[in-house]
C-alpha positions, 0 to 999 in steps of 0.5 A: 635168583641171579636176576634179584640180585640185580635188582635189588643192586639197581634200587639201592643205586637209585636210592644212593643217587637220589640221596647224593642228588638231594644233599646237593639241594641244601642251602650253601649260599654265601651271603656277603653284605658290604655298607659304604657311607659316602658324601656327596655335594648335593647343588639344590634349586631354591623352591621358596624365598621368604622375606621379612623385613624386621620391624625397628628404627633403621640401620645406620652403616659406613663403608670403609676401606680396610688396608687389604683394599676390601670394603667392610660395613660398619654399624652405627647407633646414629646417622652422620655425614657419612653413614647410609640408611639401611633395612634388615630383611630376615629371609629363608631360602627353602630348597628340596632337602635345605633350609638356608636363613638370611639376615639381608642388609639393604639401602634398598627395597629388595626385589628377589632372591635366587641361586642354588644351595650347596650341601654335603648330602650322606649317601649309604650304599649297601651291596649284597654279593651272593656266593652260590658254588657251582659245579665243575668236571676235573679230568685227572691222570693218576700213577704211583711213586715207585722207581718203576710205576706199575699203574697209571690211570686216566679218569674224570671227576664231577664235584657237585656244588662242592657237595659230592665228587662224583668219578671214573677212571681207567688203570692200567697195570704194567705187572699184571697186564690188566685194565680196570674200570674204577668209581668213585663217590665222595662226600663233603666232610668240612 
C-alpha cells in the first residue's frame, strides 16, 4: 500500500513540474520600437546635363560695380556702348535623388557643366529592442526578528523567466536543536 503512495506522489510531482515548466514557455517578450527621423546632407554626382538654349533676341547686359566691390549684371532692352551680348541657355542637372533647374547666362557658347548637388536627404531609423526575461539563482540567508532568533536558514532560490520561483533551504532551530530541509515553489501573480 506504502509503496502506491509513493507512487502516486511521484506522478503528481511529475505532472506539478511539467505544469510549472510549460507556464514558462508563455510568450513574456517585451517588444520595444524606437523611430528616429534624421537629416543628412546627401553630396550627389550629376548624371545627366541638359542644355537648352532658349529661343528669342539676345540678352543685352552691363557689368557694374556696386559700392561693397562686387560685380552685378544688369539687363538691358537695347545694346549700348557698354552692354555685351549674351544667351540664356535653360538647363537641368540631373543626379540619383535631385533635380537641379538653371537658367545660364553666357556671352559664350557653353561647353559643359559639372559638379556636385547638395541636399537634405530624411533618413528614418527604426530600432526594435526585444526584452526576453531570463532566469537566475539567488542564494539567500533567512533568520527571524526576535531579541534572541531561534532559526536561521540557508538556501537558494531559481526564478524561472520571472514565471516560478523555485527553492530549498536549510533551518536550523536553537530551541528545539533540530534541522529542517524546506522547499518552496511560487507563482507569478502580477
Amino acid at each position: 500500500m506504502k509503496s502506491r503512495i509513493d507512487i502516486l506522489w511521484i506522478f503528481i510531482t511529475f505532472i506539478a513540474l511539467y505544469a510549472l515548466l510549460k507556464q514558462c514557455e508563455g510568450d513574456d517578450v517585451k517588444i520595444i520600437t524606437k523611430t528616429e527621423t534624421v537629416y543628412e546632407t546627401v553630396v550627389d554626382t550629376i548624371t545627366q546635363v541638359v542644355i537648352q538654349k532658349v529661343p528669342g533676341p539676345k540678352v543685352y547686359v552691363e557689368r557694374t560695380k556696386t559700392i561693397k566691390g562686387k560685380d552685378s549684371i544688369v539687363y538691358k532692352d537695347s545694346p549700348t556702348e557698354t552692354t555685351t551680348s549674351a544667351n540664356i541657355y535653360k538647363t537641368e542637372l540631373k543626379s540619383n535623388d535631385a533635380l537641379a533647374k538653371l537658367d545660364i547666362l553666357s556671352t559664350g557658347e557653353v561647353l559643359d557643366v559639372q559638379g556636385n548637388i547638395t541636399y537634405p536627404k530624411q533618413v528614418t531609423l527604426t530600432t526594435i529592442t526585444k526584452k526576453i526575461p531570463k532566469s537566475g539563482a539567488f542564494l539567500f540567508i533567512e533568520t527571524n526578528f526576535n531579541k534572541m532568533p531561534d532559526r536561521y536558514a540557508l538556501g537558494i532560490d531559481y526564478q524561472i523567466k520571472n514565471k516560478i520561483l523555485l527553492g530549498t533551504s536549510v533551518s536550523y532551530n536553537t530551541i528545539t536543536k533540530n534541522m529542517n530541509l524546506n522547499v518552496k515553489v511560487g507563482f507569478k501573480i502580477f
